[in-house]
TIFI-443534 format. One record per residue (C-alpha): residue number from 1; residue in one letter; x, y, z. Coordinates in nm, 3 decimals. Each point is the difference from the previous one (the first is absolute). Layout:
# TIFI-443534
   i aa      xx      yy      zz
 NUM  A       X       Y       Z
...
# end
This chain:
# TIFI-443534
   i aa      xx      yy      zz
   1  X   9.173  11.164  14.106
   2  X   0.049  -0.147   0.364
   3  X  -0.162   0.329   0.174
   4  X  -0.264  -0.102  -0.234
   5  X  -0.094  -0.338   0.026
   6  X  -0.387   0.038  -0.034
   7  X   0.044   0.183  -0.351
   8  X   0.239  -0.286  -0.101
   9  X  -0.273  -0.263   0.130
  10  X  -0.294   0.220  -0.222
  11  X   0.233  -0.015  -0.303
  12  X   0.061  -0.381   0.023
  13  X  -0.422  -0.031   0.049
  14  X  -0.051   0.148  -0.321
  15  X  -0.175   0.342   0.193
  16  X   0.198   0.242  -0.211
  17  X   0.293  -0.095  -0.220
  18  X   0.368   0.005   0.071
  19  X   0.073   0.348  -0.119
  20  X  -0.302   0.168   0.246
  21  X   0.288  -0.180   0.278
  22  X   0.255   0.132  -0.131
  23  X  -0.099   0.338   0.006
  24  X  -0.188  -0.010   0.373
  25  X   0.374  -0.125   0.107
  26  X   0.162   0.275  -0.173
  27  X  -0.276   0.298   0.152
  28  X   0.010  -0.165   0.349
  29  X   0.396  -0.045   0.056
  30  X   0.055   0.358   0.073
  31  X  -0.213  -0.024   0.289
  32  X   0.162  -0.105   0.345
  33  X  -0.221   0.019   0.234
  34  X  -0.155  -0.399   0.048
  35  X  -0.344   0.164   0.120
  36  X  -0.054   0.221  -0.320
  37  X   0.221  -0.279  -0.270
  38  X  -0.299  -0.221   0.138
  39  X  -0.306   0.187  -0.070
  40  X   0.154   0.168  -0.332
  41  X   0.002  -0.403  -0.143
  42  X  -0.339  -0.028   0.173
  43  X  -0.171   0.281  -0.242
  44  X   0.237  -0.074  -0.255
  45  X  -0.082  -0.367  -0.090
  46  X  -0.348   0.105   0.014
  47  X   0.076   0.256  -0.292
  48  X   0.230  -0.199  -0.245
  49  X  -0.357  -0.219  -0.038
  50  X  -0.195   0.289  -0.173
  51  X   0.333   0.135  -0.176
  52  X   0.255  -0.026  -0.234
  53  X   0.372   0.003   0.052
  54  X   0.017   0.338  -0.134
  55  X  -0.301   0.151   0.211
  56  X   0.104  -0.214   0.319
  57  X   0.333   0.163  -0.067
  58  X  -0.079   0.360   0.024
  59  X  -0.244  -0.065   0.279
  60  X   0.181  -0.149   0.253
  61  X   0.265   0.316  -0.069
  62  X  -0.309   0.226   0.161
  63  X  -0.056  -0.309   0.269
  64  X   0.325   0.013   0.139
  65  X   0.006   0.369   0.016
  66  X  -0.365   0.016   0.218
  67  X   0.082  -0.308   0.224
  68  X   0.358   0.158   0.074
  69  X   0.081   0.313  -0.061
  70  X   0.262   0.068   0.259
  71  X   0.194  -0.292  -0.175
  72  X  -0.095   0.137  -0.335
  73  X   0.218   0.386   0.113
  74  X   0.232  -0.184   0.133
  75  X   0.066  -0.184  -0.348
  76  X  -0.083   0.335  -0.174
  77  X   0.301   0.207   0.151
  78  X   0.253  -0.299  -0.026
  79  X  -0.080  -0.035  -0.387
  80  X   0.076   0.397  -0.043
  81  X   0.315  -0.036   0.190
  82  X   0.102  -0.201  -0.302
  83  X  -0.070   0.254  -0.217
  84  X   0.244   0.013  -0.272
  85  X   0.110   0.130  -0.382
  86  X   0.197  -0.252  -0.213
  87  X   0.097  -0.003  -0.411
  88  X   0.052  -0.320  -0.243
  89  X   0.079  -0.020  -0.270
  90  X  -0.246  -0.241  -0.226
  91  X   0.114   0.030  -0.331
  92  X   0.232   0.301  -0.211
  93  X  -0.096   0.323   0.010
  94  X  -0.329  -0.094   0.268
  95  X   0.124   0.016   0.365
  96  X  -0.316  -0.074   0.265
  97  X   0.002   0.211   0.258
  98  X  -0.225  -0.128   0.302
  99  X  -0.080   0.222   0.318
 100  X  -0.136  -0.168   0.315
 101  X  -0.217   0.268   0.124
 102  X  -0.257   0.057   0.267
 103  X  -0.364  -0.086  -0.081
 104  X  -0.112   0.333  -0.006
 105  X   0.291   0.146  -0.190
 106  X  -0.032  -0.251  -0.244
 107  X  -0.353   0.019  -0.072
 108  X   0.013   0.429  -0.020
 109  X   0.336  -0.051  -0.222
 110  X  -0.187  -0.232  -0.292
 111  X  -0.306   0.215   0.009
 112  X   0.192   0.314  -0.048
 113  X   0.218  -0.148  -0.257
 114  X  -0.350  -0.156  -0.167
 115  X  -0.172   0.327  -0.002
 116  X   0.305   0.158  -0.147
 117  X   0.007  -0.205  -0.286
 118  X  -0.369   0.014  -0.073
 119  X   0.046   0.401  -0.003
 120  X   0.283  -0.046  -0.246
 121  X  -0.161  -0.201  -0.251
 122  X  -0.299   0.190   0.023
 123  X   0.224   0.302  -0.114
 124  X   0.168  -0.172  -0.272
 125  X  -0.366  -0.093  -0.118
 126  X  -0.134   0.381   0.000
 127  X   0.336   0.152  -0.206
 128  X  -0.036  -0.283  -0.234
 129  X  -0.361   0.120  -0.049
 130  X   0.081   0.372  -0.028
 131  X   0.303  -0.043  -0.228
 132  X  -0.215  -0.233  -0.276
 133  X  -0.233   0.269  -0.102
 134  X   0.318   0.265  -0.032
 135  X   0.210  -0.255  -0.186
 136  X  -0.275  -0.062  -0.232
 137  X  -0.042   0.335  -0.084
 138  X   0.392   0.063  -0.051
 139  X  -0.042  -0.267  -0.271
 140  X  -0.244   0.110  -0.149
 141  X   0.146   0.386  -0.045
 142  X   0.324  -0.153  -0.107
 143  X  -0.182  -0.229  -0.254
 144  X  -0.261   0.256  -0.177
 145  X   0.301   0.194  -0.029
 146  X   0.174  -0.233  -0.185
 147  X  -0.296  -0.036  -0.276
 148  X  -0.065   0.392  -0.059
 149  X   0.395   0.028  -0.131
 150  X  -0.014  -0.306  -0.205
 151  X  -0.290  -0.089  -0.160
 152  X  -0.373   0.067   0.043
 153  X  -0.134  -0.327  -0.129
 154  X  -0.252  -0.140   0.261
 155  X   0.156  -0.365   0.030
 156  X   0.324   0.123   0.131
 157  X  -0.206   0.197   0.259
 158  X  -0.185  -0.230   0.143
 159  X   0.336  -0.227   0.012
 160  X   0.185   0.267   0.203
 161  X  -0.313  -0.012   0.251
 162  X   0.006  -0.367   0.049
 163  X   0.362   0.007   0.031
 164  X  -0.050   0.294   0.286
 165  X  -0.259  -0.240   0.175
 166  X   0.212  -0.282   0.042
 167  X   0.308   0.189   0.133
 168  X  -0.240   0.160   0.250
 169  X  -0.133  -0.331   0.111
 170  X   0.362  -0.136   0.052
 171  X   0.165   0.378   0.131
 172  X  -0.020  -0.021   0.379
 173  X   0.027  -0.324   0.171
 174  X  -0.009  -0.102   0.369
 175  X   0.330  -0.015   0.175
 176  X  -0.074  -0.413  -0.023
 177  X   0.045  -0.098   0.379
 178  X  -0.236  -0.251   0.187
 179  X  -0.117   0.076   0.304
 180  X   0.223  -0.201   0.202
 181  X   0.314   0.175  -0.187
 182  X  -0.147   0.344   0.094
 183  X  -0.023  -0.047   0.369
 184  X   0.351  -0.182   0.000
 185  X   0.139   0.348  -0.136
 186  X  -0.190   0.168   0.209
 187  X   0.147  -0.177   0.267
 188  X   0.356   0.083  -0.100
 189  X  -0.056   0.348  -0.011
 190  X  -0.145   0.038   0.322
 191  X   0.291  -0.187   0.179
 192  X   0.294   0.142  -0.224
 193  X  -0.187   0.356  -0.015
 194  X  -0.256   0.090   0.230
 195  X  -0.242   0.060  -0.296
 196  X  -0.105  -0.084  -0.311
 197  X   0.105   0.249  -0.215
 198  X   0.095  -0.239  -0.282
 199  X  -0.320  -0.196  -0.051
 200  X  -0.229   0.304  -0.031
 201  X  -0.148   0.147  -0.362
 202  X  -0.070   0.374   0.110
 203  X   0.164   0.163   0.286
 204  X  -0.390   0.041   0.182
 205  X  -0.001  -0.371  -0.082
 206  X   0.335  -0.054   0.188
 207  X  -0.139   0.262   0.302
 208  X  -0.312  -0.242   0.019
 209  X   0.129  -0.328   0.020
 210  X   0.239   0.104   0.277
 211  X  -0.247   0.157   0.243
 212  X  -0.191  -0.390  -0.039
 213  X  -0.024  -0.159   0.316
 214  X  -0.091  -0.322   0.085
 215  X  -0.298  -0.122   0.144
 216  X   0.008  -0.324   0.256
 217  X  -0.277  -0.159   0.176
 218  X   0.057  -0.077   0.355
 219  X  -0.223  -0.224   0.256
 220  X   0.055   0.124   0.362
 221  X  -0.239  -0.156   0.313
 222  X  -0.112   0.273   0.190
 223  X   0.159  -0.113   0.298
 224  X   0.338  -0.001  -0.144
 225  X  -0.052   0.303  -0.140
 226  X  -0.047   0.113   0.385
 227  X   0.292  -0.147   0.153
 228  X  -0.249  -0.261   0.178
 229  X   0.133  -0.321  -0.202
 230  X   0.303  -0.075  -0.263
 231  X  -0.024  -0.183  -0.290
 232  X  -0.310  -0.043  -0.301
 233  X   0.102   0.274  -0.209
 234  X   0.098  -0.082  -0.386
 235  X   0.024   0.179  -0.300
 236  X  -0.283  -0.114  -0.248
 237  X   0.114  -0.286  -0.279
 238  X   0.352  -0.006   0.178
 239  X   0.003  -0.135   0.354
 240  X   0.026   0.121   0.337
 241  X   0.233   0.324   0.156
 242  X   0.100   0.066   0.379
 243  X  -0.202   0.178   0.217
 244  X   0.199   0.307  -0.035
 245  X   0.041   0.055  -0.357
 246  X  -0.385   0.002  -0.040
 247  X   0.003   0.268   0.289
 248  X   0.219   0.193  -0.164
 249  X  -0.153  -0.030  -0.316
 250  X  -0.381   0.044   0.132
 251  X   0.159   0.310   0.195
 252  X   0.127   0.172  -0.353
 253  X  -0.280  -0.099  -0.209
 254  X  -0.229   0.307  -0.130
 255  X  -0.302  -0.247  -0.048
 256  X  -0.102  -0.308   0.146
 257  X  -0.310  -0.247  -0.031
 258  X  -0.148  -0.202   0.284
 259  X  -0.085  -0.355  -0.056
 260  X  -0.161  -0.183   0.276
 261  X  -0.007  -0.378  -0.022
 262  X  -0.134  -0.327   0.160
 263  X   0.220  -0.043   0.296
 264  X  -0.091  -0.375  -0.014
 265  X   0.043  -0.060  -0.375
 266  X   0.208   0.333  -0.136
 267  X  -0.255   0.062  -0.256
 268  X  -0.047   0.372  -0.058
 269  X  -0.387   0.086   0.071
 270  X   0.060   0.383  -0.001
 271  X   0.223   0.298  -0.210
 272  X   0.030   0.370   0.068
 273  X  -0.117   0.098  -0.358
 274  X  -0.254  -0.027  -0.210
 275  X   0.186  -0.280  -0.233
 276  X   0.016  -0.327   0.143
 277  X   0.311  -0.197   0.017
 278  X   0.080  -0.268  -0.268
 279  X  -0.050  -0.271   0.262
 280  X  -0.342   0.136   0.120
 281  X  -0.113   0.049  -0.362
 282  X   0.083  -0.359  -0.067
 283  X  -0.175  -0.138   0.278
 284  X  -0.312   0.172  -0.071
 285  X   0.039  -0.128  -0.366
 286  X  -0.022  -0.390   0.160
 287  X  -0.251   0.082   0.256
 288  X  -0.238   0.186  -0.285
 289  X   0.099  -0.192  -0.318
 290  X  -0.267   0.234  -0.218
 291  X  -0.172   0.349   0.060
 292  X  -0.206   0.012   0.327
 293  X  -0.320   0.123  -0.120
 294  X  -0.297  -0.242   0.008
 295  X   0.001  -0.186  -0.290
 296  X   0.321   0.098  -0.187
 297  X   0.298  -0.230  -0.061
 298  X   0.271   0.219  -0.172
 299  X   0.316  -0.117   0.096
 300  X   0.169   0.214   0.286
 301  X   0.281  -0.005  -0.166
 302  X  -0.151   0.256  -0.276
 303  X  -0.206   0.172   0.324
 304  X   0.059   0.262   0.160
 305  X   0.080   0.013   0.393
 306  X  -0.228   0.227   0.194
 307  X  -0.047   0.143   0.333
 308  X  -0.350  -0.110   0.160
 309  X   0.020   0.335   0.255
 310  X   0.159   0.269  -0.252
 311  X   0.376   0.065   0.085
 312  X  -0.071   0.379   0.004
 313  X  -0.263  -0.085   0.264
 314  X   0.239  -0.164   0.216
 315  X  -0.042  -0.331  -0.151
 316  X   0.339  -0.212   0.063
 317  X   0.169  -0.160  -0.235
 318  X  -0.001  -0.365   0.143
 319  X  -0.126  -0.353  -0.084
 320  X  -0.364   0.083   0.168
 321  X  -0.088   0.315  -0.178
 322  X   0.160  -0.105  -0.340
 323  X  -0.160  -0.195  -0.293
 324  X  -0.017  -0.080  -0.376
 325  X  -0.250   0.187  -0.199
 326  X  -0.044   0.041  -0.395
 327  X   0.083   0.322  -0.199
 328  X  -0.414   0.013  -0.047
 329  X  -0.104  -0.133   0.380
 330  X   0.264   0.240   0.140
 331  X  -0.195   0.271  -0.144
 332  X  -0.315  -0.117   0.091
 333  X   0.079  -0.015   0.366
 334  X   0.146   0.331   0.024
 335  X  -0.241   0.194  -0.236
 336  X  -0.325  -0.196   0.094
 337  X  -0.212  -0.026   0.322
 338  X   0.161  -0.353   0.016
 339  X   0.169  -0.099   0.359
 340  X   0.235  -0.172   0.108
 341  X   0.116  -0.125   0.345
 342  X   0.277  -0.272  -0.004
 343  X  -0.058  -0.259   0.346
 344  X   0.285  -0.243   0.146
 345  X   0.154  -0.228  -0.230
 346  X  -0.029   0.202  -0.300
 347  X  -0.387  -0.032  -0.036
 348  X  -0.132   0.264  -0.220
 349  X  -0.337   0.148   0.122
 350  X  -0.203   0.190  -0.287
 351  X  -0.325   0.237   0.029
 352  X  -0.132   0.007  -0.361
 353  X  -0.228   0.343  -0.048
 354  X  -0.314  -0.194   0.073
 355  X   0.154  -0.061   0.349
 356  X   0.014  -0.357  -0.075
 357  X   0.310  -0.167   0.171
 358  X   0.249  -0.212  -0.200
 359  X   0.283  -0.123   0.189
 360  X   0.306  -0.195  -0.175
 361  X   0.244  -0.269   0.107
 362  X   0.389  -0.042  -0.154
 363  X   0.011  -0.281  -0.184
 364  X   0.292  -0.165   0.172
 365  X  -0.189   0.001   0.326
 366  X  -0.115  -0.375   0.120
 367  X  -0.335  -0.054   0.105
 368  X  -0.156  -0.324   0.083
 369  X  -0.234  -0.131   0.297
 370  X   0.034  -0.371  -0.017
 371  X  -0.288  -0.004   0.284
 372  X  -0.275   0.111  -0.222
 373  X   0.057  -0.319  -0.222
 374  X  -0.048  -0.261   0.332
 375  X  -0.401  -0.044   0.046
 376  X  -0.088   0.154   0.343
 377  X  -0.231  -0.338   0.006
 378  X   0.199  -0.290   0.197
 379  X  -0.208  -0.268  -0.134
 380  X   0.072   0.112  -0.360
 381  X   0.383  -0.151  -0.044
 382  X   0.148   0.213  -0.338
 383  X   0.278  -0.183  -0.127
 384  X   0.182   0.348  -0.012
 385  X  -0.084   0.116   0.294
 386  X   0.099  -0.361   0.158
 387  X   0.351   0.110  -0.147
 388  X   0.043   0.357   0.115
 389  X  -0.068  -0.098   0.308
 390  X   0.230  -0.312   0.029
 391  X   0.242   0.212  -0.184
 392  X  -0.006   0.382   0.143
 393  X   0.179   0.272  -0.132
 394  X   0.384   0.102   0.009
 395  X  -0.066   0.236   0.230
# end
């Protein structure tokens, strides 16, 4: 805490607790040079007052990164030189095995072995269903059967058919492994065998889960991508990679989507496809709150998100051509002579039939003129307008 002596003095104030301290401390040690440790607490102090510990926590990780990332590459290729495999044993018969593994690697390796799993049960779920109905009927045959050699009296018919029911109910059962069990032998097998032959109920099923591959999200600026700059690229829920793994990995990738974003703020404002992102789609759900149209308030959250120009008409999929509309208004602005042309700020501009102009605001946007309540009159003295002008605004 000495490099960080004004976040020690904001603590002991009462500006943000202890823990928001602790963790600005922790985010800003890395850092060596003076000039960028300085203006990383700067922004950072100013944050832990609108955030938790655990928000503060995951923001400064993405601070740190923008305000040095030649320090951040650096960091990145030390902490895969450490890369390791080790074993423990925790308790009989369960041995931990722990790999230290590159970013990347790590975050392709658990999606693969996810996906795997996923396929499996999914398999043991379909021959379960297709071996009931046979199993059943097996019963059934064996049971009628049964009463035509012994008797014909119609109690101990129906008796062999309730009997057949039960049995068919109870005949083919799921292998019984969680989720987390599956992908832990699926694990094995890959590492021991190259495949997973054993965890497979059909030989297509075994075929299919082996050609899975795994799918990882990767962030790369544009100008590392290029060569121009090092450093900002990360792998999506995981942290950040060196320059040249997300090269390589941009380089080999059959598809790729373009997200542009704030340089000032990081916030994405634009995607190369017609979805938008989960964190565009839940900014536009706190800068609309409810459907768009004039006079509706269904929640956003059960609206959906429209493009104001039509993405086949070349309408991008960013923050000013996106909105929330409901299942019925979406229809009416696509199907009807309604219009709709969306201004700065997220101001919705609408041109009913009748040509009459409605124009709506997001709800979260501020708007006040403390000027109109002062008396333009100097000889009339309004006690409020006395204030507002002793006292003027914040900024």
């Amino acid at each position: 805490m000495n490099q960080f002596h004004e976040t020690l003095c904001d603590a002991s104030c009462g500006r943000f607790s202890g823990d928001h301290a602790m963790i600005i401390a922790d985010a800003g040690a890395v850092i060596e040079d003076a000039s960028i440790r300085g203006e990383f607490e700067f922004i950072a102090r100013d944050m832990a007052t609108e955030m938790t510990p655990a928000q503060l926590k995951a923001a400064l990780a993405g601070l740190v990164q923008r305000l040095d990332p030649e320090g951040c590459e650096k960091r990145v290729r030390d902490a895969v030189a450490r890369r390791k495999v080790t074993a423990r044993e925790i308790e009989p018969g369960l041995t931990r095995i722990t790999a230290y593994v590159p970013t990347a690697h790590g975050a392709g390796i658990i999606a693969r072995i996810r996906a795997m799993a996923d396929e499996q049960i999914d398999q043991n779920q379909t021959a379960d269903s297709a071996a009931a109905p046979a199993a059943a009927a097996d019963e059934k045959t064996t049971a009628a059967g049964t009463v035509d050699t012994t008797t014909d009296t119609a109690t101990e018919t129906a008796d062999a058919d309730t009997d057949a029911g039960t049995d068919a109910d109870a005949g083919v059962a799921s292998d019984g492994r969680t989720r987390t069990q599956v992908m832990a032998d699926i694990f094995c097998d890959l590492l021991l065998t190259g495949n997973t032959h054993g965890h497979g109920t059909t030989d297509a099923g075994r075929d299919a889960i082996n050609s899975i591959t795994a799918t990882v999200h990767v962030t790369i600026p544009a100008t590392t991508l290029t060569g121009r700059t090092v450093g900002g690229a990360a792998v999506d829920g995981y942290g950040p990679i060196d320059s040249d793994t997300a090269r390589h990995l941009a380089g080999n990738s059959k598809t790729g989507v373009r997200i542009f974003t704030d340089p000032a703020t990081g916030v994405p404002t634009c995607v190369d496809r017609y979805r938008p992102s989960k964190r565009q789609r839940l900014l536009l759900q706190v800068r609309d709150r409810h459907c768009r149209f004039p006079g509706c308030r269904r929640p956003a959250r059960k609206c959906d998100i429209d493009h104001t120009i039509r993405y086949a008409d070349g309408g991008p999929t960013c923050l000013c051509n996106l909105e929330h509309f409901c299942e019925r208004h979406h229809t009416v602005k696509h199907d009807t002579d309604w219009q709709v042309e969306q201004l700065p700020g997220g101001i919705l501009r609408f041109t009913a039939p009748t040509r009459r102009i409605h124009t709506t605001r997001p709800p979260g946007t501020v708007r006040f003129s403390p000027t109109q309540l002062i008396n333009p009159d100097p000889h009339l003295k309004h006690v409020l307008g006395q204030q507002l002008a002793d006292d003027p605004a914040p900024y």
